[in-house]
N, C-alpha and C positions, 0 to 999 in steps of 0.2 A: 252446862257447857254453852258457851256464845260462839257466833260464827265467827268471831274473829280469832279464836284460837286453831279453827283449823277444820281440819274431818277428823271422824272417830278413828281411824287408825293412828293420828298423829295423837288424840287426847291420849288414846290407850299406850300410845307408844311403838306401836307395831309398824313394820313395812305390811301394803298391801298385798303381795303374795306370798305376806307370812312366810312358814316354814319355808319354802322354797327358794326364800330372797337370802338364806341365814349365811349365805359365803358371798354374797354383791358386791362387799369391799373388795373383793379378792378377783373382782369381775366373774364370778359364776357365779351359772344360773341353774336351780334343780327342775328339769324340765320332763315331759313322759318322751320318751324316743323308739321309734318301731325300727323294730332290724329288717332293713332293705332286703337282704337276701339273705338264703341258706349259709351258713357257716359251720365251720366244727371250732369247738372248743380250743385253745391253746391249752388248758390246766387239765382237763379228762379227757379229750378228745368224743367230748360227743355233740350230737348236732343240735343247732338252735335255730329253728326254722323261721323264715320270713314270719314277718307280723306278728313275730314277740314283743313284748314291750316292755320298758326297764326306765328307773327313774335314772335320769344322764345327768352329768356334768358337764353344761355346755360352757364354753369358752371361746373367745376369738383365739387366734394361734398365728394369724398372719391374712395379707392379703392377696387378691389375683386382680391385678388392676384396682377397681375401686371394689371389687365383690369382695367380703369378706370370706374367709375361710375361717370355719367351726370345726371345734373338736369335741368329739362328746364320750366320755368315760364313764363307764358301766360297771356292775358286778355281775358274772356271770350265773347263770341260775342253778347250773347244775352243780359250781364246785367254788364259789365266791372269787374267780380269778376275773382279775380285770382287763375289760377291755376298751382299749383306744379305737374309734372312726372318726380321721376328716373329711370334711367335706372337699371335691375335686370340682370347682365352677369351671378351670379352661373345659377337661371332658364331662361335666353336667354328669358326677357321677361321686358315689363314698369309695372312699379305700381306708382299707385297716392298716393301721399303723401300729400295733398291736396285741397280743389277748388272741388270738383266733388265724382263722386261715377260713379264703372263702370255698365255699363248694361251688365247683367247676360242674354243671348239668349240658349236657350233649345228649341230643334228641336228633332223631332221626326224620327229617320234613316227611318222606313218604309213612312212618310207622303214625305219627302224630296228624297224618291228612290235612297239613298245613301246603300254602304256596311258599317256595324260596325268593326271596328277596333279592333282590340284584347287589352286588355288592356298589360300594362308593363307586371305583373307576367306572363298572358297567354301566351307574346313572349315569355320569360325564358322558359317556358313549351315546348313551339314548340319546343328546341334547345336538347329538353331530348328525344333520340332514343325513350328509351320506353314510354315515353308519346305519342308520332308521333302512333307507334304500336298500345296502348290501345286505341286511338281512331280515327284508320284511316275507319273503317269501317263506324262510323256517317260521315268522311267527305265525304263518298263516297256516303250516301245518299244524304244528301245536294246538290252534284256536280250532282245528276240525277233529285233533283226538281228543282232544280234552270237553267237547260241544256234547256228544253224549250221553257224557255224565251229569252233563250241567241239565241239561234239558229233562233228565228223568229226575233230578230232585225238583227241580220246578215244577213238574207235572205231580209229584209226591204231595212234595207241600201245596198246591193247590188243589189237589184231591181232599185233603183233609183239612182244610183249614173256608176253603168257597164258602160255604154257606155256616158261619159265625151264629145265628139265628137259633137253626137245627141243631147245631153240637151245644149248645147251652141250655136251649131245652131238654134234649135226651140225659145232661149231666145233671140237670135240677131232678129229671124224672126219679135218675138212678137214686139221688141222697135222697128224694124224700121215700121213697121204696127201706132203702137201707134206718131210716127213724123210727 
């Protein structure tokens, strides 16, 4: 072979991502694609949990300004029905467009011991001096019932964690006891 015929994929004849390029005339691409979220099945109705992953069919399908919008079609795993997700660049998000239905999860901020998030207008709020004003007095109660908590996990986690040194030593001590 001489370099002026090419690379080995063109001597041998092949596109470079091989099997995967085999419909590129047709603009698709066989790519691995991870499911964003929980879903249930459209064909059995069972659930296909985030971070499954399925060889797609991607394609362009249209644009959103100069972004493009992708469509990727799957076979589903539990019952070979298929399913359509484009991609949503205005809301920075997938939507199914067919094959499936998403699962809607609702959690409760105090069962899951998370903080609640302001919604959108409430930020806008925050950014208005005198909104901050009319109600900095409630945030300052807030910040004295919520201070208790805070202070006894920080006093936790520095209880246990100070002297890095001691707790590495006593866990060497422990494995080599346990060999």
């Amino acid at each position: 072979m001489e370099p002026e015929e090419g690379g080995l994929n063109k001597f041998h004849g092949q596109h470079a991502l091989r099997e995967r390029a085999r419909k590129l005339d047709q603009g698709i691409l066989i790519i691995r694609f991870e499911m964003p979220f929980n879903v249930w099945c459209g064909g059995c109705s069972s659930m296909i949990g985030k971070g499954v992953r399925f060889n797609a069919e991607k394609k362009q399908v249209g644009n959103y300004y100069s972004t493009k919008i992708w469509s990727f079609s799957m076979k589903s795993p539990c019952c070979q029905h298929e399913i359509v997700i484009h991609t949503d660049p205005k809301n920075t998000e997938y939507v199914i467009v067919s094959g499936a239905q998403r699962k809607t999860e609702d959690f409760d901020v105090e069962d899951a011991e998370t903080l609640l998030l302001p919604a959108d207008e409430e930020r806008d709020k925050l950014a208005d001096p005198m909104y901050k004003l009319e109600h900095q007095g409630e945030d300052i109660r807030k910040k004295k019932e919520e201070e208790p908590v805070l202070v006894r996990l920080q006093r936790l986690s520095d209880s246990r964690h100070s002297d890095d040194y001691s707790l590495n030593r006593t866990l060497r001590d422990r494995l080599r006891v346990i060999q």
